[in-house]
N, CA and C atoms as a LAMMPS dump frame, in Angstrom:
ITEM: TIMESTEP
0
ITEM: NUMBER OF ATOMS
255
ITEM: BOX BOUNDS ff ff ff
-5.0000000000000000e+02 5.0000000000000000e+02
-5.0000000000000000e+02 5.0000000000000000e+02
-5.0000000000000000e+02 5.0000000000000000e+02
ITEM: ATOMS id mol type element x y z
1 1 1 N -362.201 71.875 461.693
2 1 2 C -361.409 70.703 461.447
3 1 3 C -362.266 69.479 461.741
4 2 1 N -362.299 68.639 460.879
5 2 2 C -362.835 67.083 461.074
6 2 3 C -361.791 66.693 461.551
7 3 1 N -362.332 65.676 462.297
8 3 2 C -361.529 63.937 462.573
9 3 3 C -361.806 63.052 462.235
10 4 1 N -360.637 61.802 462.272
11 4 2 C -361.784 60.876 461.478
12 4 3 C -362.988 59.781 462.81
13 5 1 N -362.421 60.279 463.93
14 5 2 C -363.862 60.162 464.598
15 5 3 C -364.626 60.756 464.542
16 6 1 N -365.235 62.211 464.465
17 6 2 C -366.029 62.666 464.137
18 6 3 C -366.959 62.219 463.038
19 7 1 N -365.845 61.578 461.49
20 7 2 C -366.306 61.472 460.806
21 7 3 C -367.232 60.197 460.763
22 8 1 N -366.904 59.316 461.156
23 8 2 C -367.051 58.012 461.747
24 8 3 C -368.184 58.548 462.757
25 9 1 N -368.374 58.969 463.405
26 9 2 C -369.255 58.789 464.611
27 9 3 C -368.489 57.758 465.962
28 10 1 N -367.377 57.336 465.825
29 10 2 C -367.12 56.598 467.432
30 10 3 C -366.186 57.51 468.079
31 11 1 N -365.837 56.629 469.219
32 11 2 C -365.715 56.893 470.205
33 11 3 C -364.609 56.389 470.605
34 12 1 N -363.156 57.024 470.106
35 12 2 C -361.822 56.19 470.68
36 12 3 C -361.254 56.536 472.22
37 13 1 N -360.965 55.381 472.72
38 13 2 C -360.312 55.547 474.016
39 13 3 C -359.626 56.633 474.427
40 14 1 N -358.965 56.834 473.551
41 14 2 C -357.936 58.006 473.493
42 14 3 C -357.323 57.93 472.255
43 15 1 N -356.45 59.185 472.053
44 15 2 C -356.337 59.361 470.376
45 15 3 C -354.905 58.365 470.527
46 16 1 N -354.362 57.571 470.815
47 16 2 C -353.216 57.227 470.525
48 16 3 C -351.544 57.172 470.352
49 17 1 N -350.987 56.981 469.375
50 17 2 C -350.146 57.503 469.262
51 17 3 C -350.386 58.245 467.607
52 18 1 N -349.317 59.539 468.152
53 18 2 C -349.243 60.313 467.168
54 18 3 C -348.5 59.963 465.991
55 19 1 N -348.82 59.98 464.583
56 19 2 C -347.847 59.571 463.259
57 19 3 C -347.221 60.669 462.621
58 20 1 N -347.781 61.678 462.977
59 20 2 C -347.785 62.954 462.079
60 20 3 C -348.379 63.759 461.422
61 21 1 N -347.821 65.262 461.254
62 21 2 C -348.797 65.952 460.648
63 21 3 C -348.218 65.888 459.068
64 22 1 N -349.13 66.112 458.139
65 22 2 C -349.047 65.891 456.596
66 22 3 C -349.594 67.483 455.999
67 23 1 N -348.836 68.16 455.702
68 23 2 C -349.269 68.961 454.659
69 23 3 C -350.208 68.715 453.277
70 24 1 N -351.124 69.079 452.73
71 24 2 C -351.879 68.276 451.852
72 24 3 C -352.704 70.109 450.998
73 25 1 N -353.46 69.519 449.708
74 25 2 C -354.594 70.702 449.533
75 25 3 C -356.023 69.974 449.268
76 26 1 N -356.85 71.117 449.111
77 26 2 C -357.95 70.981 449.276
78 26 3 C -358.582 71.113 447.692
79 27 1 N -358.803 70.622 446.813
80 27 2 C -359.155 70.981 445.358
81 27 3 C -357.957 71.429 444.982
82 28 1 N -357.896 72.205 443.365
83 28 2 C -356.939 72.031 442.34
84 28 3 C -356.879 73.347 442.186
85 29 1 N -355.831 73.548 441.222
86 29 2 C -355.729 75.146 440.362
87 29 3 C -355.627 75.721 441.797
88 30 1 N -356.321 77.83 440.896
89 30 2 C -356.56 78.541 441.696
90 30 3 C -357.153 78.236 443.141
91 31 1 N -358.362 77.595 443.035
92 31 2 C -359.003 77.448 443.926
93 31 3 C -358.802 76.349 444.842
94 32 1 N -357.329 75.779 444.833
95 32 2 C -357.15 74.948 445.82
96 32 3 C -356.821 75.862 447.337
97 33 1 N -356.684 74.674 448.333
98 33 2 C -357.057 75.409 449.731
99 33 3 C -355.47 74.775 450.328
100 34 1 N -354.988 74.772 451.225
101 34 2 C -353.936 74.336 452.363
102 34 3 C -354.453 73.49 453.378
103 35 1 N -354.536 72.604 453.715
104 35 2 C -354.767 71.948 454.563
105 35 3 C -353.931 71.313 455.458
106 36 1 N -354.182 70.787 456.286
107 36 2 C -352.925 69.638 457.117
108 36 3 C -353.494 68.687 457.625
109 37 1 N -353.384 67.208 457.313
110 37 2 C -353.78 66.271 457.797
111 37 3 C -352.933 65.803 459.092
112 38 1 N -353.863 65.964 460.259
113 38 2 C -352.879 65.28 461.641
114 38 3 C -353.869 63.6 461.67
115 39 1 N -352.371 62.547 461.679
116 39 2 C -352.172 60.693 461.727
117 39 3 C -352.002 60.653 463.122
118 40 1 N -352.743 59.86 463.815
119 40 2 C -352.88 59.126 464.695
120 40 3 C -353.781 57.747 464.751
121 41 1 N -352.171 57.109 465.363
122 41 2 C -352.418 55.153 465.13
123 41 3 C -353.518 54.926 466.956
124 42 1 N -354.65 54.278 466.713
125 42 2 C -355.37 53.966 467.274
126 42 3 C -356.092 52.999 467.475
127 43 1 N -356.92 52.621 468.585
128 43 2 C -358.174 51.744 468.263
129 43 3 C -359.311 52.383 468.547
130 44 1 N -359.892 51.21 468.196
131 44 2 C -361.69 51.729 468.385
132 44 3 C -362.618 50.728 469.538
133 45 1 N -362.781 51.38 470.654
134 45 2 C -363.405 50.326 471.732
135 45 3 C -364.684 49.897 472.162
136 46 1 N -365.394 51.124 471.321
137 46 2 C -366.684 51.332 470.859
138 46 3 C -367.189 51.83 469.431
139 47 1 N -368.398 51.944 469.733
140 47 2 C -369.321 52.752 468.762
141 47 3 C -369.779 51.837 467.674
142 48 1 N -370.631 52.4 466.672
143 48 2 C -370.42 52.148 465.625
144 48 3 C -370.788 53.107 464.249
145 49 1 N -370.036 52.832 462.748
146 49 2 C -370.26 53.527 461.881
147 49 3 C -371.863 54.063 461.731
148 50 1 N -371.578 55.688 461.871
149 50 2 C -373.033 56.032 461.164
150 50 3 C -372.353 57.405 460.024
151 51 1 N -372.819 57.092 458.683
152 51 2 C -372.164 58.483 458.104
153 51 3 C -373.257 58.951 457.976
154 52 1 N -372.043 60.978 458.03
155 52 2 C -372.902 61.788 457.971
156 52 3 C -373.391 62.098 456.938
157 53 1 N -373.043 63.392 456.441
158 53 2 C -374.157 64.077 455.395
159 53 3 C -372.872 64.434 454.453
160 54 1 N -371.422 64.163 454.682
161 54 2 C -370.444 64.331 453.758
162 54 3 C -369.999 63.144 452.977
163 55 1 N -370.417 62.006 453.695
164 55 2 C -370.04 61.168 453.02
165 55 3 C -371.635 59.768 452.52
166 56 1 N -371.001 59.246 451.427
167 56 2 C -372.272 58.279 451.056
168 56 3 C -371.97 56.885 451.602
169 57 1 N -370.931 56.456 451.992
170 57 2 C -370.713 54.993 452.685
171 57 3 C -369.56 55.113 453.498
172 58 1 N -369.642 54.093 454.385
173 58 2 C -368.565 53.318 455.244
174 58 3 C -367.943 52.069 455.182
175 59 1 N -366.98 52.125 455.653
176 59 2 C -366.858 50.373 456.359
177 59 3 C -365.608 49.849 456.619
178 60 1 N -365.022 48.87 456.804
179 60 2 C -363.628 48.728 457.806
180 60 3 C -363.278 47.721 456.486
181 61 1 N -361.698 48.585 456.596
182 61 2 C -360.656 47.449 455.804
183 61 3 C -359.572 47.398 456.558
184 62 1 N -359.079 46.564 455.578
185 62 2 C -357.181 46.499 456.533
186 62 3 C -356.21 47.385 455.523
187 63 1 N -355.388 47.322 456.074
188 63 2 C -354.468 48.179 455.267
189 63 3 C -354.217 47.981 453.67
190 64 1 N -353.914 46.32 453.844
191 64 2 C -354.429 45.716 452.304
192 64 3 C -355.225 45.89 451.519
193 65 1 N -356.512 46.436 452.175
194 65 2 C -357.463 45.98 451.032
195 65 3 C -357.886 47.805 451.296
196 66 1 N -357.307 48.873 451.602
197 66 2 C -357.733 50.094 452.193
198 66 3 C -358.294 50.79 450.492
199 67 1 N -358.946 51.248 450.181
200 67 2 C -358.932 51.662 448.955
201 67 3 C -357.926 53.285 448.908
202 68 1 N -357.565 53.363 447.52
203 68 2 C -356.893 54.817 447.274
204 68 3 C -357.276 55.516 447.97
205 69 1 N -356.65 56.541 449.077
206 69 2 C -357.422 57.652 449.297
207 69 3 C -357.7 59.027 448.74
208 70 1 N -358.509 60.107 448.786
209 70 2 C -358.197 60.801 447.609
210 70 3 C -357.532 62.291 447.948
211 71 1 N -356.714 62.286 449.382
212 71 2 C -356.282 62.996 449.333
213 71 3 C -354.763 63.037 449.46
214 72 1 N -353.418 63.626 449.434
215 72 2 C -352.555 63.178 448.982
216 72 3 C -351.395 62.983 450.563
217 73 1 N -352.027 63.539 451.53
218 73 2 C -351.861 63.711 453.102
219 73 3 C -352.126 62.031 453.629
220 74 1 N -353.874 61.525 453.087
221 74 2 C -353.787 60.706 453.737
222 74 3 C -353.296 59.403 452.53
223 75 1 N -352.726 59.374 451.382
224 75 2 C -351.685 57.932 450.753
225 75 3 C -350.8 58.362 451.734
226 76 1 N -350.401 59.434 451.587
227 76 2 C -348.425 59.516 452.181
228 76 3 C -348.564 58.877 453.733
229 77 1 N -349.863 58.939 454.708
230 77 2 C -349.576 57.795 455.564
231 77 3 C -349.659 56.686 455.08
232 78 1 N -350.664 56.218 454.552
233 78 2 C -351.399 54.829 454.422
234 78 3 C -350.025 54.094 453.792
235 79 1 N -349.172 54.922 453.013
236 79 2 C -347.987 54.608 452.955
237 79 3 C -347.112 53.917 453.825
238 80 1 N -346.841 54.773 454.779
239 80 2 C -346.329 54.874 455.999
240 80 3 C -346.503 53.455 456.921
241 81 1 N -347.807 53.224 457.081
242 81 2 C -348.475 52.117 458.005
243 81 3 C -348.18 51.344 456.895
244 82 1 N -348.748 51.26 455.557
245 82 2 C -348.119 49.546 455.082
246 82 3 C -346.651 49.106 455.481
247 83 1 N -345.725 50.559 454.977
248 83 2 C -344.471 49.795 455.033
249 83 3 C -343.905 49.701 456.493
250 84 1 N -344.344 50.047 457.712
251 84 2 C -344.865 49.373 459.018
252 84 3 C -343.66 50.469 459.649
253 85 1 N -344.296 51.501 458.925
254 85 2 C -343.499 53.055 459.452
255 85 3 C -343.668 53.35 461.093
């Protein structure tokens, strides 16, 4: 399982509060997978972005300007937090 600190590389205080877990898949058709995305609302008190070897960029938005995400676990939060769930 990733996190998205892990993915990120920092270092949160503590994970927060919890939003929920999200049922979601992993690819399409046959060969899709089951996954579960676990939401937790947080900050960040350190660190900074270094990506790894899964991803090609970083960088901080606000909820506004967050781009699509592409999996369907993490819209149904990003959902959630706009409409100030």
């Amino acid at each position: 399982m990733t996190t998205s600190s892990e993915s990120a590389s920092l270092d949160p205080s503590h994970r927060g509060q919890f939003i929920g877990a999200f049922p979601s898949t992993y690819g399409s058709g046959e060969d899709a997978q089951p996954i579960l995305g676990l939401a937790y609302r947080g900050r960040i008190l350190g660190g900074e972005i270094e990506i790894s070897d899964e991803s090609q960029e970083g960088d901080w938005f606000s909820l506004g300007e967050f781009p699509e995400p592409a999996f369907a676990d993490e819209r149904r939060v990003l959902t959630m937090l706009r409409a100030g769930d």
